[in-house]
PDB file of N, CA, C and O in Angstrom:
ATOM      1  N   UNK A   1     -43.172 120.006 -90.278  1.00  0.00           N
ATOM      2  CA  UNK A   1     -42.903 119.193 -91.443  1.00  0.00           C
ATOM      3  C   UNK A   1     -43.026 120.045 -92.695  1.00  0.00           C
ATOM      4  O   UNK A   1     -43.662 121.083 -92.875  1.00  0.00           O
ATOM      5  N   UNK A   2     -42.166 119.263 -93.604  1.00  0.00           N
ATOM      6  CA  UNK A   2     -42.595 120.396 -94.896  1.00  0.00           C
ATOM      7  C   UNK A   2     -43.367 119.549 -95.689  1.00  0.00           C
ATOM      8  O   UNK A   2     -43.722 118.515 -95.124  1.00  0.00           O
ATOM      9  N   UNK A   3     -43.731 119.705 -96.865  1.00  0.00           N
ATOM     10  CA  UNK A   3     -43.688 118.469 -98.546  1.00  0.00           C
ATOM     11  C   UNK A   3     -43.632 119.483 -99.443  1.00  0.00           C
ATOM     12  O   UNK A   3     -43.570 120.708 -99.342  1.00  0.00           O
ATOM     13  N   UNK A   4     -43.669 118.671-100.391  1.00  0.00           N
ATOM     14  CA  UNK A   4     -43.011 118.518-101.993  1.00  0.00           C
ATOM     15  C   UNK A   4     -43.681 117.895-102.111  1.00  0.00           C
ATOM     16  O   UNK A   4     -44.293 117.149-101.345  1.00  0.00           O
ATOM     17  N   UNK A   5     -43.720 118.207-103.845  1.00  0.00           N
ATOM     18  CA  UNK A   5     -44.430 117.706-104.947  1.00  0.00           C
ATOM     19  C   UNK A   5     -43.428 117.571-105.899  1.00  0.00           C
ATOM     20  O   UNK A   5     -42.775 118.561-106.227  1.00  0.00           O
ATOM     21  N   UNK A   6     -43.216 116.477-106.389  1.00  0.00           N
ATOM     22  CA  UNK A   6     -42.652 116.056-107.973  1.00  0.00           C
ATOM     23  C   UNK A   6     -43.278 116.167-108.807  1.00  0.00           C
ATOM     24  O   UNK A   6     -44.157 115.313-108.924  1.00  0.00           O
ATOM     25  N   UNK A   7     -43.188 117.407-109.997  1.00  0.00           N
ATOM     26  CA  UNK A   7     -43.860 118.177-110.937  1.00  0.00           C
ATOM     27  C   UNK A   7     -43.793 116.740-112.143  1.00  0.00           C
ATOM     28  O   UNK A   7     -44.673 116.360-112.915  1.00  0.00           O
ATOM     29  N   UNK A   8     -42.585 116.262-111.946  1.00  0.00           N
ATOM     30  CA  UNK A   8     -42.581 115.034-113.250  1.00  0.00           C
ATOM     31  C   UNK A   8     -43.548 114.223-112.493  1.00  0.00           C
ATOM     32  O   UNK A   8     -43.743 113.343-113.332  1.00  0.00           O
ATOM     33  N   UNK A   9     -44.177 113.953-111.639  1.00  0.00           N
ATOM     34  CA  UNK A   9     -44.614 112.668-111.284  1.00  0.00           C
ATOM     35  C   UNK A   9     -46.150 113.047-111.532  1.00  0.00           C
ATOM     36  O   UNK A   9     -46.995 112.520-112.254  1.00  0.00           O
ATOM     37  N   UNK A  10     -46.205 114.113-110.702  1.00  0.00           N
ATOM     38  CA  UNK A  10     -48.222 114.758-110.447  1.00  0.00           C
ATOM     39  C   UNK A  10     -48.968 114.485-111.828  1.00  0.00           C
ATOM     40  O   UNK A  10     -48.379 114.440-112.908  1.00  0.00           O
ATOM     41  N   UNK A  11     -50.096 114.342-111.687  1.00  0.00           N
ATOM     42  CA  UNK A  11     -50.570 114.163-112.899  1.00  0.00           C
ATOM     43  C   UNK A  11     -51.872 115.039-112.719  1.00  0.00           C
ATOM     44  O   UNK A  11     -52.753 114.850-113.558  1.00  0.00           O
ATOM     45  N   UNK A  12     -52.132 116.095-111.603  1.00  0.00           N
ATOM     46  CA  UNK A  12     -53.106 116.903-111.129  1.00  0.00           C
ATOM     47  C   UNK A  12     -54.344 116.615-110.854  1.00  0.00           C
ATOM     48  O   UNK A  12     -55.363 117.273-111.062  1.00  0.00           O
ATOM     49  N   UNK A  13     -54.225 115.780-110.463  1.00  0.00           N
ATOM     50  CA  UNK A  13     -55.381 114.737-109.770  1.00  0.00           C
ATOM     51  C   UNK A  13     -56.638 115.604-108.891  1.00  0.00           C
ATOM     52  O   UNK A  13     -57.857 115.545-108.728  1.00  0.00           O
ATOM     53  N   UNK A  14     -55.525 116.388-108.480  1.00  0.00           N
ATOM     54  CA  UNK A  14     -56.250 117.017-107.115  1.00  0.00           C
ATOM     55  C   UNK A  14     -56.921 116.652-106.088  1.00  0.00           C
ATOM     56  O   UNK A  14     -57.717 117.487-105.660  1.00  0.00           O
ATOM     57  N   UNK A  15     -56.829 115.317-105.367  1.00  0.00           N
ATOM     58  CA  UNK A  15     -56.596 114.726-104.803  1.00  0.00           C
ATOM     59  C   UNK A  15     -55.816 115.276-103.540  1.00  0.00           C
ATOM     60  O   UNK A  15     -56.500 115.455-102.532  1.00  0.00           O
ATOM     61  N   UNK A  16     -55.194 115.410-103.511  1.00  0.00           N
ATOM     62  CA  UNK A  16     -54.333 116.279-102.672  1.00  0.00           C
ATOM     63  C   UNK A  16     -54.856 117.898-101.837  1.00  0.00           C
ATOM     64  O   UNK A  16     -54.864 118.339-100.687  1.00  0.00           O
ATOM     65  N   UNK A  17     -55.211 118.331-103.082  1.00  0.00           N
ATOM     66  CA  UNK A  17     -55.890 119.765-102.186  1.00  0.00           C
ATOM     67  C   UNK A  17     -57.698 119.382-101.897  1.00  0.00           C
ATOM     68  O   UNK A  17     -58.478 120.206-101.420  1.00  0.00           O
ATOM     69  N   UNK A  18     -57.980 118.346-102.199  1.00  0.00           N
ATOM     70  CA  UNK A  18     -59.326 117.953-101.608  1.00  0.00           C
ATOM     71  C   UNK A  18     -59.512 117.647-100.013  1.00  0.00           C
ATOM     72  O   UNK A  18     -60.360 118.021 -99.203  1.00  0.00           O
ATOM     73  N   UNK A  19     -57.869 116.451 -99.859  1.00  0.00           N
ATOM     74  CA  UNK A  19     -57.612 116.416 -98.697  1.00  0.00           C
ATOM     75  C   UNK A  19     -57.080 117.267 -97.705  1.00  0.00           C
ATOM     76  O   UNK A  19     -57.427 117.071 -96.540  1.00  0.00           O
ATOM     77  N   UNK A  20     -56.365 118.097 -97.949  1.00  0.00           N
ATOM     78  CA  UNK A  20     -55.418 119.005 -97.522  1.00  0.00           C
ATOM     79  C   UNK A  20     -55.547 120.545 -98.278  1.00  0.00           C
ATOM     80  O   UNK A  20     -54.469 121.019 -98.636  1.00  0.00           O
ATOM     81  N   UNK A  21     -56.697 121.310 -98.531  1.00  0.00           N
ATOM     82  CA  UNK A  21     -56.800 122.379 -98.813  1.00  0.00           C
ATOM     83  C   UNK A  21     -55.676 123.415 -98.057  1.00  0.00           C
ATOM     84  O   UNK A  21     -54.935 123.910 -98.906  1.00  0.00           O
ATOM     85  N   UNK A  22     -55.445 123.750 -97.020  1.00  0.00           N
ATOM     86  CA  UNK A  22     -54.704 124.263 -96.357  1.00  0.00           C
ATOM     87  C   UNK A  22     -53.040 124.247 -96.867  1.00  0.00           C
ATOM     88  O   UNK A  22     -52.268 125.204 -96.828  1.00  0.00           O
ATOM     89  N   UNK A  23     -52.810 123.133 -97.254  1.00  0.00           N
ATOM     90  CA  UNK A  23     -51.351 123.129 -97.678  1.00  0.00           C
ATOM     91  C   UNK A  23     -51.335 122.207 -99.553  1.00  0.00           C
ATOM     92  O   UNK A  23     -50.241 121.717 -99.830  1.00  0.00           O
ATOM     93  N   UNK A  24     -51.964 122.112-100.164  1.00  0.00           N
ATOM     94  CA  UNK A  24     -52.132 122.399-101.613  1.00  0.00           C
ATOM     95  C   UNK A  24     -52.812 122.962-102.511  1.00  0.00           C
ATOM     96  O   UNK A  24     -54.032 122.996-102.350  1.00  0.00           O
ATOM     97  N   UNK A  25     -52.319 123.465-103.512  1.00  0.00           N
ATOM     98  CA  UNK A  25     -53.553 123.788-104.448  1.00  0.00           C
ATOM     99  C   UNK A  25     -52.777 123.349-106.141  1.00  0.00           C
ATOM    100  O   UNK A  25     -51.673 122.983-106.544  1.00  0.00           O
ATOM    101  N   UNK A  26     -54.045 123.638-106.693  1.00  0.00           N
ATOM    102  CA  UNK A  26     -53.533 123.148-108.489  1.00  0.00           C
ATOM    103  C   UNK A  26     -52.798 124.084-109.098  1.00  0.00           C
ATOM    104  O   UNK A  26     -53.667 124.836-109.539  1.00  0.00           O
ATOM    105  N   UNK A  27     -52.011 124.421-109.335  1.00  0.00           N
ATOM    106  CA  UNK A  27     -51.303 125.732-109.843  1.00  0.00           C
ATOM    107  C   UNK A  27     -52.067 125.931-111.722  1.00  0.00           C
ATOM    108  O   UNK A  27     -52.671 125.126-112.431  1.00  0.00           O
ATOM    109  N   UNK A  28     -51.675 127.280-111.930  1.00  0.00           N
ATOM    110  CA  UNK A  28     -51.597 127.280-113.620  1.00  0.00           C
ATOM    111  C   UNK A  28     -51.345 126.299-113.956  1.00  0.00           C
ATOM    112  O   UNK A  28     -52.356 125.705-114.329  1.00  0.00           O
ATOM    113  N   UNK A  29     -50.267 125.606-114.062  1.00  0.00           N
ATOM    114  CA  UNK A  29     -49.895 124.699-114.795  1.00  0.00           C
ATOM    115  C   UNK A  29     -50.700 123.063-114.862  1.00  0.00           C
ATOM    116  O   UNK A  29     -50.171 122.137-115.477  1.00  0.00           O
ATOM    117  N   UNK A  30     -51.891 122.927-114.210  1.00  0.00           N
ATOM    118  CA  UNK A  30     -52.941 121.986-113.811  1.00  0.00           C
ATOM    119  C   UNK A  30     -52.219 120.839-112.781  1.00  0.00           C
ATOM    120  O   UNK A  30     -52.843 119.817-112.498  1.00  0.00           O
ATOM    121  N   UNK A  31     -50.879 121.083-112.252  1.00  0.00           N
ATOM    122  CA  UNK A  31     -50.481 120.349-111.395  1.00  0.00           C
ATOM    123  C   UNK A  31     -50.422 120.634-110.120  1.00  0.00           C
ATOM    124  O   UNK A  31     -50.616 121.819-109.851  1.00  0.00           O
ATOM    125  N   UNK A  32     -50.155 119.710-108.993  1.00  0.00           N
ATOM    126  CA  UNK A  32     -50.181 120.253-107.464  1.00  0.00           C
ATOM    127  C   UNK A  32     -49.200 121.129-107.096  1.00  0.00           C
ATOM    128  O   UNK A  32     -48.198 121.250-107.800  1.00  0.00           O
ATOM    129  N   UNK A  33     -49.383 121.902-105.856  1.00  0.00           N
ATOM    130  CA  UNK A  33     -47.864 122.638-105.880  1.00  0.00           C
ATOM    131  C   UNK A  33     -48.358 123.010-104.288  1.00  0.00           C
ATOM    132  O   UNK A  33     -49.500 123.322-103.952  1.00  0.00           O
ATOM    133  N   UNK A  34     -46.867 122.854-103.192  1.00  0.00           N
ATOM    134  CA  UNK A  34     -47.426 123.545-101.590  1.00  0.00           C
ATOM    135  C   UNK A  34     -47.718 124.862-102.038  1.00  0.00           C
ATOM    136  O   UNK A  34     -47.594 125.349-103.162  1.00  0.00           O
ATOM    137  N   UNK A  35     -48.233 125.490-100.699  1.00  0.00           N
ATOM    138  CA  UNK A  35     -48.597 126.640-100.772  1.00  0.00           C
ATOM    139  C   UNK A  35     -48.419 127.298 -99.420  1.00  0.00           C
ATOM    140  O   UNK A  35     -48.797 128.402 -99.027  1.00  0.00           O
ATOM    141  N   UNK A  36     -47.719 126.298 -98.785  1.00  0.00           N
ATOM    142  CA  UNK A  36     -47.512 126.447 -97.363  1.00  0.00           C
ATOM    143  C   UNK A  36     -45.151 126.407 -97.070  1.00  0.00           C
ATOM    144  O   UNK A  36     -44.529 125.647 -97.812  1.00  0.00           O
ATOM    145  N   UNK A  37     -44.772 126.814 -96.571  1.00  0.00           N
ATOM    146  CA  UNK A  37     -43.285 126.385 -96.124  1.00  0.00           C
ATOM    147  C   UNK A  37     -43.343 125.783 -95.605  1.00  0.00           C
ATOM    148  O   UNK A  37     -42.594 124.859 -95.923  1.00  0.00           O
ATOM    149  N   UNK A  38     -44.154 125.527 -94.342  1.00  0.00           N
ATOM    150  CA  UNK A  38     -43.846 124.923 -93.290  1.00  0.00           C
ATOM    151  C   UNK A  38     -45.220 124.178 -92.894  1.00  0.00           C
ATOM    152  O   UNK A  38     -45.892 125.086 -92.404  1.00  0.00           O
ATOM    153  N   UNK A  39     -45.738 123.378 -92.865  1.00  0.00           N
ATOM    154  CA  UNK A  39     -47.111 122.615 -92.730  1.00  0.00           C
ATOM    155  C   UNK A  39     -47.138 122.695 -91.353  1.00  0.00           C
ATOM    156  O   UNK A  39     -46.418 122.107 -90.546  1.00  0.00           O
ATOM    157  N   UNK A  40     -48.614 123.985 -91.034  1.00  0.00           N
ATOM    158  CA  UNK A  40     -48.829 123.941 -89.811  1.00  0.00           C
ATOM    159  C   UNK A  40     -49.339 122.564 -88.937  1.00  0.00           C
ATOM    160  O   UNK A  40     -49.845 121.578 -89.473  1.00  0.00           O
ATOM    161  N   UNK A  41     -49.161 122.673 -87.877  1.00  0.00           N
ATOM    162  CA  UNK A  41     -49.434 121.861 -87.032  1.00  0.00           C
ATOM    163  C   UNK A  41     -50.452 121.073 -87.139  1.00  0.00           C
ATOM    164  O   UNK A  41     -50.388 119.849 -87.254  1.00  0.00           O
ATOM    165  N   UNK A  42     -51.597 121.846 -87.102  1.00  0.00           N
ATOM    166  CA  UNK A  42     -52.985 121.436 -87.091  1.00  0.00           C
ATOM    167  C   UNK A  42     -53.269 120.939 -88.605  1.00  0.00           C
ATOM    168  O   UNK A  42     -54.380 120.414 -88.683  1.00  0.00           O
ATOM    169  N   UNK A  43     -52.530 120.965 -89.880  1.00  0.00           N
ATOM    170  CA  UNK A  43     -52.824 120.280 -90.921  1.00  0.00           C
ATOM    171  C   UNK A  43     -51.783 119.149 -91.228  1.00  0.00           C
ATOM    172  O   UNK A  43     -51.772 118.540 -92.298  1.00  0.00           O
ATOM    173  N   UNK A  44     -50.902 118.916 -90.190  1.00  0.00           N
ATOM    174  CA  UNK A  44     -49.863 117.754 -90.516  1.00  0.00           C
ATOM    175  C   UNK A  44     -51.046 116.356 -90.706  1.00  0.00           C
ATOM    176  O   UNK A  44     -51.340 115.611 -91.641  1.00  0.00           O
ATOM    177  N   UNK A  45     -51.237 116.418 -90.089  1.00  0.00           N
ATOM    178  CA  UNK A  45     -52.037 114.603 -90.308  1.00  0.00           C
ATOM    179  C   UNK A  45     -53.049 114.635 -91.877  1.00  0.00           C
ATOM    180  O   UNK A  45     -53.115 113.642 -92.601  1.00  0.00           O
ATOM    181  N   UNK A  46     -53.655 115.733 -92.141  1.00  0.00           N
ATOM    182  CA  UNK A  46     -54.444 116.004 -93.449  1.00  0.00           C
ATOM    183  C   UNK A  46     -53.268 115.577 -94.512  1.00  0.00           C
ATOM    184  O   UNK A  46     -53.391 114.592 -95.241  1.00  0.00           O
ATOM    185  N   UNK A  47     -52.170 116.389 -94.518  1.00  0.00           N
ATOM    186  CA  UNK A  47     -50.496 116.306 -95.151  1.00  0.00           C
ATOM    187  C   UNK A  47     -50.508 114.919 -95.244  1.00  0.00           C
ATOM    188  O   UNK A  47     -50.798 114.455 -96.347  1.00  0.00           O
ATOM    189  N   UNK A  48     -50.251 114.128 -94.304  1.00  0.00           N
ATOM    190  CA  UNK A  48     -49.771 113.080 -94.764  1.00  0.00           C
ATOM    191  C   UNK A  48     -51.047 112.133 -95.014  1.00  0.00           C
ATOM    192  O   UNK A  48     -50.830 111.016 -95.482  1.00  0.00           O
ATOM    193  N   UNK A  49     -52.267 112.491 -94.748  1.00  0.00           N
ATOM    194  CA  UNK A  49     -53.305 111.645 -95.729  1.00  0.00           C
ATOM    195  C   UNK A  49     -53.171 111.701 -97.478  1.00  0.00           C
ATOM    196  O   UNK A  49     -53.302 110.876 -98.382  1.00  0.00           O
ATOM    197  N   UNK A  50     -52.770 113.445 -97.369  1.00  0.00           N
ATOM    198  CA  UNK A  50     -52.831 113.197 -98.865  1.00  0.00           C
ATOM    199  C   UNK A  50     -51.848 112.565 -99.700  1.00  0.00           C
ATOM    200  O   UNK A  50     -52.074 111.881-100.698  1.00  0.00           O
ATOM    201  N   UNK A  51     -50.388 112.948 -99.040  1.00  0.00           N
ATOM    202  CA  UNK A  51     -49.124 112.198 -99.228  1.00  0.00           C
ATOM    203  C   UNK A  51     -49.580 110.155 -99.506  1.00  0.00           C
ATOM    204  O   UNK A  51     -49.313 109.347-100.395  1.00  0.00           O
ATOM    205  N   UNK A  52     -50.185 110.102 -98.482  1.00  0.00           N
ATOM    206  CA  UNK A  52     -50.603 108.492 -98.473  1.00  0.00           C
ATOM    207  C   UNK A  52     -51.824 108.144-100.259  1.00  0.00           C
ATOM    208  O   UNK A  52     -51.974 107.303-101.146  1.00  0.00           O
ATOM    209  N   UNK A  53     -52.251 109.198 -99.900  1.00  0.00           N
ATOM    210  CA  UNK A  53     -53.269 109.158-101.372  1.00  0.00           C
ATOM    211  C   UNK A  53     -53.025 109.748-102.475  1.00  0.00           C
ATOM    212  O   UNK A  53     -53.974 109.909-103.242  1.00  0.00           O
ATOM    213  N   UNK A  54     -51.717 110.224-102.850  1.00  0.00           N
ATOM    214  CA  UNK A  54     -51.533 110.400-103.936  1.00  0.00           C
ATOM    215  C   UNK A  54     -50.822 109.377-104.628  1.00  0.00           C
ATOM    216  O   UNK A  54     -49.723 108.831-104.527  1.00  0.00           O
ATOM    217  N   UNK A  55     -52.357 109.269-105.757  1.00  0.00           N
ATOM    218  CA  UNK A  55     -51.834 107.930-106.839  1.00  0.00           C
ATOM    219  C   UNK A  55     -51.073 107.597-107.729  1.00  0.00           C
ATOM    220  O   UNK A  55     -51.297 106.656-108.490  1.00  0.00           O
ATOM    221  N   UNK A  56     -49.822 108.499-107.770  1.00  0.00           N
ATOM    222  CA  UNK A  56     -48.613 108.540-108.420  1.00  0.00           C
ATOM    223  C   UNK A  56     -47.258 108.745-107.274  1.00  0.00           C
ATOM    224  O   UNK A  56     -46.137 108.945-107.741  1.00  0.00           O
ATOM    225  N   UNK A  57     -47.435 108.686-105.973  1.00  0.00           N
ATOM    226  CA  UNK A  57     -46.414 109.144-104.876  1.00  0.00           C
ATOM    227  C   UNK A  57     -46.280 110.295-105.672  1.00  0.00           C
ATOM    228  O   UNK A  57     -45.141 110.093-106.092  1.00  0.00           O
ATOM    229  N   UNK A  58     -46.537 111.076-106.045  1.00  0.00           N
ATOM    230  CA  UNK A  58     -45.634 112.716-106.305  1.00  0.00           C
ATOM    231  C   UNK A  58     -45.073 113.716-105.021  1.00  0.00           C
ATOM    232  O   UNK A  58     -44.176 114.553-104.926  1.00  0.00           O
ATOM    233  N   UNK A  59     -46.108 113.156-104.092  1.00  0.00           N
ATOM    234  CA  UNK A  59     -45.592 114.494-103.099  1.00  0.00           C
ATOM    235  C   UNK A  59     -44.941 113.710-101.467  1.00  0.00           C
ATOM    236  O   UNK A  59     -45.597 112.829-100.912  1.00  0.00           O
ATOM    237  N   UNK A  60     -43.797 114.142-100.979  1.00  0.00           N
ATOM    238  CA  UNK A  60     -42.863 113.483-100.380  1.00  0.00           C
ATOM    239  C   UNK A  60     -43.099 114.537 -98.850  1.00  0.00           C
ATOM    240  O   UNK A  60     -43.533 115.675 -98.667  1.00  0.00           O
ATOM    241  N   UNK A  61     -42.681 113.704 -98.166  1.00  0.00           N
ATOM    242  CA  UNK A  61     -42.440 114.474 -96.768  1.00  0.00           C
ATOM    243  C   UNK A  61     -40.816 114.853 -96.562  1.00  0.00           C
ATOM    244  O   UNK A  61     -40.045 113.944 -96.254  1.00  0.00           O
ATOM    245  N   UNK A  62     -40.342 116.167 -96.734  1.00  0.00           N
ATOM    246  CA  UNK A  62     -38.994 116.570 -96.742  1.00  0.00           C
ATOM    247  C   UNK A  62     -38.807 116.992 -94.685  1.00  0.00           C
ATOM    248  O   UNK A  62     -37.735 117.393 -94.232  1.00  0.00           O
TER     249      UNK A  62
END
């Protein structure tokens, strides 16, 4: 699986790399961003916890 993040949507919650360290982090810019291409195996289900908990939907399962 991959994801995305919608830079207009994130509001850098961080939220996301709390759940899913492995495949986000906060970039410079204080918003989320992958850090991964391809979301290994063993962090897909973390992926889509955070996907489920981010409180703006910003980040999508492509």
């Amino acid at each position: 699986m991959k994801a995305k993040v919608n830079k207009d949507s994130c509001i850098g919650c961080g939220a996301c790399q709390a759940i899913a360290p492995n495949v986000f982090e906060i970039g410079d810019d204080g918003l989320s961003k992958v850090i991964v291409d391809e979301v290994p195996e063993t962090d897909e289900e973390d992926c889509k916890d955070a996907i489920e908990s981010c409180p703006t939907g910003a980040i999508v399962e492509e």
